[in-house]
C-alpha positions in Angstrom: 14.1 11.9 20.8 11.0 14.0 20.8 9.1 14.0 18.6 6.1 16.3 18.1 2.5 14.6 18.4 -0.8 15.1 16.5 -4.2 15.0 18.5 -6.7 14.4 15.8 -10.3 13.5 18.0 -11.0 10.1 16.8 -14.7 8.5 16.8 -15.6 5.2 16.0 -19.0 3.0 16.1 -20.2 0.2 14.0 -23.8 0.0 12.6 -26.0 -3.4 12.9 -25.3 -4.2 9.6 -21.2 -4.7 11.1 -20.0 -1.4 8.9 -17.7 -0.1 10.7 -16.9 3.6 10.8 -14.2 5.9 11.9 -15.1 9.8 11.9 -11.8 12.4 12.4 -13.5 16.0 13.2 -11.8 19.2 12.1 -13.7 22.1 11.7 -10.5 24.1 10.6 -11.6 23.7 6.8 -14.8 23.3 5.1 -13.4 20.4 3.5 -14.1 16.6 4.0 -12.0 13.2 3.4 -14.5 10.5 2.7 -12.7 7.1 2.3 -14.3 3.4 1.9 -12.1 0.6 3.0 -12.7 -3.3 1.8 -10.4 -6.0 3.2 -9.8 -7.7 -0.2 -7.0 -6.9 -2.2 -4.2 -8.7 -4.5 -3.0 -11.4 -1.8 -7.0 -12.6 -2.2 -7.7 -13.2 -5.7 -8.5 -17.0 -6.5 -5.7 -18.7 -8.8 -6.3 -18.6 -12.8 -8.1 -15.1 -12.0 -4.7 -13.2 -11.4 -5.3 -9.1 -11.7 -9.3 -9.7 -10.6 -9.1 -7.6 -7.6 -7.6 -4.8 -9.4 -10.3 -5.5 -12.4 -13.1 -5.6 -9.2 -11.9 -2.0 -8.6 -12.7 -0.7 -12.0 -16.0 -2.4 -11.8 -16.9 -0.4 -8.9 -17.2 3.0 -11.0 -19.3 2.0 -13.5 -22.6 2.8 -12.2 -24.5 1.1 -8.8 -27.9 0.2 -7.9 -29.5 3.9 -8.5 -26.8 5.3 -10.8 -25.9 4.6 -14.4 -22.4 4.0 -15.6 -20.7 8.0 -15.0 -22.9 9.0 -12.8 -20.6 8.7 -9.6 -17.9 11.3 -11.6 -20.8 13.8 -12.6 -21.8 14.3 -8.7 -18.7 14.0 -7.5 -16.7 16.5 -9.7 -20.1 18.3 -10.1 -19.7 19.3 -6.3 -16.2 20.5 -6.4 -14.9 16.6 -5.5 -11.9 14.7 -6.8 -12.1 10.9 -6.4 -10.3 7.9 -7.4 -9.9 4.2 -5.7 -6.8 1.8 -5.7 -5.9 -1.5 -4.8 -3.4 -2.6 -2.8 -2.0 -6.1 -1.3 -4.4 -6.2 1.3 -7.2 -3.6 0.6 -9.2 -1.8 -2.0 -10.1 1.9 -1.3 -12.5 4.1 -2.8 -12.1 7.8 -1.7 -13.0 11.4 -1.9 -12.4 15.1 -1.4 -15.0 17.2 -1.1 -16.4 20.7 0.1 -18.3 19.6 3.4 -21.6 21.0 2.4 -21.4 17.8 -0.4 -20.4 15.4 2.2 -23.8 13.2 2.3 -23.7 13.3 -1.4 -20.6 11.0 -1.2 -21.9 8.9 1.6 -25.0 8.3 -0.6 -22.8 7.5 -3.6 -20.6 4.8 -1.4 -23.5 3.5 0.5 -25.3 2.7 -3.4 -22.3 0.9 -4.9 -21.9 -1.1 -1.0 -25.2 -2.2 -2.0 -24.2 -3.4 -5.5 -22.5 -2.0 -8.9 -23.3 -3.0 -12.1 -21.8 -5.8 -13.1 -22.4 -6.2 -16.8 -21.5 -8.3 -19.6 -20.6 -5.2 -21.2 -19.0 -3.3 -18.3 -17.0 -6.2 -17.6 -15.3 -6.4 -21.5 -15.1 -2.4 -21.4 -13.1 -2.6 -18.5 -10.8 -5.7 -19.0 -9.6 -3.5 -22.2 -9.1 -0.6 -19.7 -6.4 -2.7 -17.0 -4.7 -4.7 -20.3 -4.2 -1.1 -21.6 -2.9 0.0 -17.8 -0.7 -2.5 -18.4 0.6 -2.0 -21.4 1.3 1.7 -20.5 3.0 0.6 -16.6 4.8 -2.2 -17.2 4.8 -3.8 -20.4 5.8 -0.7 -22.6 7.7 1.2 -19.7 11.2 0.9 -18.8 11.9 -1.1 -15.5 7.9 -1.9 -15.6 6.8 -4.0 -12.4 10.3 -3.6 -11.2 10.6 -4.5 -8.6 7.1 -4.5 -6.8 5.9 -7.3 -9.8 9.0 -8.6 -10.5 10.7 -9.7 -6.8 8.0 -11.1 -5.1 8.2 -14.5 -6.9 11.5 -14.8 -6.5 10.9 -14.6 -2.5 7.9 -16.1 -2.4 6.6 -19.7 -3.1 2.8 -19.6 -2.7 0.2 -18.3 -5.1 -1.4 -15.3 -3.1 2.2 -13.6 -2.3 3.9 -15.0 -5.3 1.6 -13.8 -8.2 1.4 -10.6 -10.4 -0.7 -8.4 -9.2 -2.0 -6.9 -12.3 -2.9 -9.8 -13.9 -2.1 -12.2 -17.1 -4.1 -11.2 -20.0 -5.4 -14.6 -20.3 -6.6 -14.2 -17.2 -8.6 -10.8 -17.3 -9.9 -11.9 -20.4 -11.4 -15.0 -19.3 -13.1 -13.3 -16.4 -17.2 -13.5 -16.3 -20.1 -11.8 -14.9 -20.0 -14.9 -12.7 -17.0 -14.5 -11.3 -17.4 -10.7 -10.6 -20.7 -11.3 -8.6 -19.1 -14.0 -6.7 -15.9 -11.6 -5.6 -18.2 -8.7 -4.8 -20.4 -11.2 -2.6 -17.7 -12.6 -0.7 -15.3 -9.7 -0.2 -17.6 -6.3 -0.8 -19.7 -6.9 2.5 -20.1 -4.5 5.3 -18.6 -6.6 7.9 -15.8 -6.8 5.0 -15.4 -2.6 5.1 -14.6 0.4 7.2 -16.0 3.7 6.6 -14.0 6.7 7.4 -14.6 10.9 7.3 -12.3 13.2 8.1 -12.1 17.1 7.7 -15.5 20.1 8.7 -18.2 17.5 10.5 -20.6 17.5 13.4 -19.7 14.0 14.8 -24.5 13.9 15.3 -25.0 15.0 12.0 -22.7 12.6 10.5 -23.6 9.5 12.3 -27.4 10.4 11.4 -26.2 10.6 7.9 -24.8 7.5 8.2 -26.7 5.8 9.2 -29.3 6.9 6.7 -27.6 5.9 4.0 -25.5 2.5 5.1 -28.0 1.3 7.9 -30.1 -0.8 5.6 -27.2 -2.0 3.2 -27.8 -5.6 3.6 -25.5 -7.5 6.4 -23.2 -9.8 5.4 -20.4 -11.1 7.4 -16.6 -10.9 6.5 -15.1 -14.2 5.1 -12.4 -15.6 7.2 -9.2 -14.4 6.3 -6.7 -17.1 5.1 -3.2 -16.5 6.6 -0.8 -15.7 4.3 2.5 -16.6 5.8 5.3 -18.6 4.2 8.5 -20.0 6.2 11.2 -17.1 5.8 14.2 -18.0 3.4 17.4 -20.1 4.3 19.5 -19.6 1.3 20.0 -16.8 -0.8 18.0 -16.4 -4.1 18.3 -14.6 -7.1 16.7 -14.0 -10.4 17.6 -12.0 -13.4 15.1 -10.7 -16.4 15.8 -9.0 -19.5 14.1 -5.7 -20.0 14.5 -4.4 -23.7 13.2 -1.3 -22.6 15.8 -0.6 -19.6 19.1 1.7 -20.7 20.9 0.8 -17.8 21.4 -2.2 -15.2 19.1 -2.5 -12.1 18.9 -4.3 -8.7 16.5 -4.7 -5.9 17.0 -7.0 -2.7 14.2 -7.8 -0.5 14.6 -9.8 3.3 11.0 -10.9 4.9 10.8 -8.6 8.4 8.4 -9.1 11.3 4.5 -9.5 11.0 3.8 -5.2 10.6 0.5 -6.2 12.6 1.6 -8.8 15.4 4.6 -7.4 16.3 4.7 -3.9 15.7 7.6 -3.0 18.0 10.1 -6.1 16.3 8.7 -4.6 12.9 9.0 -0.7 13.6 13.0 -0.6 13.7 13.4 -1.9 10.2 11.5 0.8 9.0 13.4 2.8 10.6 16.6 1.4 9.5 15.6 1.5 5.8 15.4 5.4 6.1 19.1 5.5 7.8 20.4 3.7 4.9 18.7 5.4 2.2 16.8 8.6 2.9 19.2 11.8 1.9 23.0 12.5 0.9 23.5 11.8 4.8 22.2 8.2 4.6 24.6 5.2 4.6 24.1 3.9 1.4 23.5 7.5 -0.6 26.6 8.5 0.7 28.5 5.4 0.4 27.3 4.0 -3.2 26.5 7.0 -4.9 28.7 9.8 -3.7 31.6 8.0 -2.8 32.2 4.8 -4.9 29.7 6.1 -7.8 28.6 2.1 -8.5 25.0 3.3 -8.2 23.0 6.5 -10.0 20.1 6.5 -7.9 19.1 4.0 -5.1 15.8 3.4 -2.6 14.4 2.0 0.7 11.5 0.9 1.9 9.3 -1.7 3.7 6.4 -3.5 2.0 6.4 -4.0 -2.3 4.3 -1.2 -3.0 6.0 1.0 -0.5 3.5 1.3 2.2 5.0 0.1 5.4 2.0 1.1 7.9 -0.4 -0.6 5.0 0.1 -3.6 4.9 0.1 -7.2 6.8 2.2 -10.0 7.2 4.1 -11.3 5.2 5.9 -8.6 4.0 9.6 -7.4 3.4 12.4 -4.5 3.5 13.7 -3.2 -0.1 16.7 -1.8 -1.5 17.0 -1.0 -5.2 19.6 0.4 -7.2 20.1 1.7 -10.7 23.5 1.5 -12.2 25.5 3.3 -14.6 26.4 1.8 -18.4 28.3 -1.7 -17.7 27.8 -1.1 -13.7 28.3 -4.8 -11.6 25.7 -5.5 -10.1 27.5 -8.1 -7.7 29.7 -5.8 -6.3 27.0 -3.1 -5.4 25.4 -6.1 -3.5 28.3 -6.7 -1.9 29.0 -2.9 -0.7 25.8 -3.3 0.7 26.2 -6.2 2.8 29.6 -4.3 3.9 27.1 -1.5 5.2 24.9 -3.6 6.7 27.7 -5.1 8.4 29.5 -2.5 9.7 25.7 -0.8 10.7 25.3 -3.8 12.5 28.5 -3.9 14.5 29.5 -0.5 15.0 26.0 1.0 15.5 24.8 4.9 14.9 25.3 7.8 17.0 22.2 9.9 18.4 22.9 12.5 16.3 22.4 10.4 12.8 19.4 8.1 14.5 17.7 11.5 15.5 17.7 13.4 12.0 16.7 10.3 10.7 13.4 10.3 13.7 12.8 13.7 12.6 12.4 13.6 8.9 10.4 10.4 9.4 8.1 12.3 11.4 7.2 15.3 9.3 6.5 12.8 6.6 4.1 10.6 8.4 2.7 14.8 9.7 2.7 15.7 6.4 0.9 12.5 4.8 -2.2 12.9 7.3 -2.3 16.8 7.4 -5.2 16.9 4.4 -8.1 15.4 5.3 -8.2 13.0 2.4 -4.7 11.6 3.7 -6.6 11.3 7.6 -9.4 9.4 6.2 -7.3 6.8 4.5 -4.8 6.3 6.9 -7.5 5.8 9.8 -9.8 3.9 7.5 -6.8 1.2 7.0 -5.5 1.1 10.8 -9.1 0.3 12.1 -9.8 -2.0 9.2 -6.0 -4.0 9.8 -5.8 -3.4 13.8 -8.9 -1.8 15.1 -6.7 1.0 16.2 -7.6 4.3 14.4 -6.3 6.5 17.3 -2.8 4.8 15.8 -2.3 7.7 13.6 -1.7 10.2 16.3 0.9 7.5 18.3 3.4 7.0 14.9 5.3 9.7 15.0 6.3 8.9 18.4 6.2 5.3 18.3 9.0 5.7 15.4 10.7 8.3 17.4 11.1 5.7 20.3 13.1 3.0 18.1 16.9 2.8 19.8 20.3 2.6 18.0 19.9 -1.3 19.1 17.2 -2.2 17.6 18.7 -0.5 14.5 21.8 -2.7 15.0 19.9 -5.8 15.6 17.9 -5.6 12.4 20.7 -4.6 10.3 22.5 -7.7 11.7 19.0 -9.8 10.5 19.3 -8.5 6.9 22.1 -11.0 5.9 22.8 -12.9 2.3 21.3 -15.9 3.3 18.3 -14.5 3.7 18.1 -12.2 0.6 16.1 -12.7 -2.5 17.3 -10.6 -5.4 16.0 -10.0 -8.9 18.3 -8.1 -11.5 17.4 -6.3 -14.4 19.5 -6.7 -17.8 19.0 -3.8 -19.7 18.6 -4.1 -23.6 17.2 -7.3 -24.0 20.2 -8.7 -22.8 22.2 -7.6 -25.8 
């Protein structure tokens, strides 16, 4: 179907230093997206130091080379700015909003922490107290905590970097050193490690001068190789169950490993489309079929990677389905309704009609998601720093609009029991 297109200018040049930057002009707004990409994220902490990259995160705001502890909130926010960072399976981001007359005071207050934060003794115990209370508060004292994006993955998984919790053991973060922190930020926190991106009011001269300003003499260090990740795909069917004495009510999530999201886009592009026909709306298969119809489900959801971000993240990686169920709901048989969807998706097929109001809602989301400049900035930051491809973001919205009923066949038909890994939640402690 057609699908309407974005045509956001896309500039790109990388510094001697081997910073790479990506700048997104729009002089519609006097508003600017400033984002900071590092290719180091959960799948690349070292074993017995589970959570570290997270931790690393939290590290980063508490002061840099020229700037005590605080003083990167003060200028922002003192400017107008929001902020904030997050870490993800593959990359750490650092970001901000700001009006466009503030925009070299951000690339000052990145290009200072690039060169090195403050890793204290006393930073470092301030902050392990900070995640173990994040997760106490979202996951361990929270109802269906870590489920499933915690919880699933070692259940489909067998090796350390794809298996482990992301957030981190207690034991761990607690036994974390000064050391260790100086160590992660050499290897991982280089400029050939990072992407810079700015999006929103900018004079593509004046910002390259900027830049270069502030990150041309940030010491060069190369990116460390990259392990690869990948696992063999499942034969047999697992499943797990947990007891959560937090959780009211049964819960389910599946997960099936899909194509590499970066070496083969095309194979990987229909199940992320599929996921959206079976779950996105009243209209979709398994909204209509498990909820409104047989009423074995109160609330279901679909989507490609664990922490939901399915143009985010490299291989491997894996489509979702979760369910909540209603008091004394069976868990089996709602997995077994939706293999029966899958099935009959698979063999039967979708008309244009169905495929296309999927396309289209699809699209205004990814529209919508890079519309602010702070959205731009991220999303270009990540597709240059995973594929070298900023000028991606203006191609999804038709690249998703070109997947076929087929393709949406054949991966249904690919999403079979034998290759499902499952992980049930018992509610009440199992009482």
């Amino acid at each position: 179907m057609k699908i309407p297109a974005t045509k956001y200018p896309v500039e790109r040049f990388t510094l001697d230093n081997g910073l790479r930057v990506v700048l997104a002009p729009d002089r519609s707004a006097p508003v600017v997206g400033v984002a900071v990409v590092y290719d180091v994220g959960i799948r690349s902490e070292p074993e017995g130091r589970t959570g570290f990259a997270h931790l690393f995160e939290h590290l980063m705001f508490q002061g840099s080379e020229n700037l005590e502890k605080l003083a990167h909130f003060r200028h922002v926010q003192g400017a107008g700015g929001t902020f904030n960072g997050s870490t993800h399976l593959d990359y750490t981001d650092y970001f901000e909003t700001l009006p466009s007359g503030a925009l070299e005071r951000a690339l000052f207050l990145e290009a200072d922490r690039m060169r090195g934060p403050r890793l204290t003794e006393e930073n470092l115990r301030n902050q392990v107290d900070v995640v173990k209370e994040e997760i106490r508060v979202n996951v361990l004292n929270r109802p269906y905590g870590g489920f499933p994006w915690l919880k699933l993955p070692p259940v489909m998984f067998d090796t350390f970097p794809n298996a482990h919790d992301g957030y981190g053991s207690f034991e761990d973060l607690e036994s974390a050193t000064v050391a260790d922190a100086a160590e992660f930020f050499s290897r991982y926190y280089a400029c050939g490690n990072a992407v810079l991106s700015v999006a929103g009011d900018l004079d593509v001269a004046e910002a390259t001068e900027m830049i270069k300003r502030h990150f041309g003499d940030v010491p060069a260090r190369p990116a460390p190789a990259r392990p690869d990740f990948d696992e063999p795909d499942l034969t047999s069917e697992r499943r797990e169950s947990y007891a959560d004495r937090l959780a009211p009510l049964p819960a389910v999530a599946a997960a099936w490993r899909v194509p590499d999201p970066i070496e083969d886009f095309a194979g990987y592009l229909p199940y992320v489309v599929l996921a959206e026909v079976l779950t996105d709306g009243d209209a979709s298969r398994l909204v209509e079929r498990l909820v409104l119809r047989d009423r074995t489900v109160t609330s279901l959801g679909g989507y490609l990677g664990f922490m939901g971000e399915p143009f985010e993240v490299r291989n491997p990686t894996a489509a979702l389905l979760q369910f909540h169920l209603p008091p004394g709901g069976d868990v089996d048989k709602v997995l077994r309704t939706a293999d029966e969807e899958l099935e009959r998706l698979a063999s039967d097929g979708l008309d244009a009609a169905e495929l296309g109001r999927v396309q289209a809602r699809m699209a205004t989301h990814l529209l919508r998601e890079t519309d602010a400049v702070l959205g731009r900035a991220l999303r270009i930051a990540v597709l240059e720093e995973q594929r070298g491809e900023p000028e991606l973001i203006n191609e999804l919205p038709r690249l998703i609009g070109e997947v076929t009923a087929a393709q949406i066949q054949a991966a249904a038909a690919a999403l079979t029991p034998q290759r499902r890994a499952s992980i049930e939640v018992i509610p009440g402690g199992g009482q």
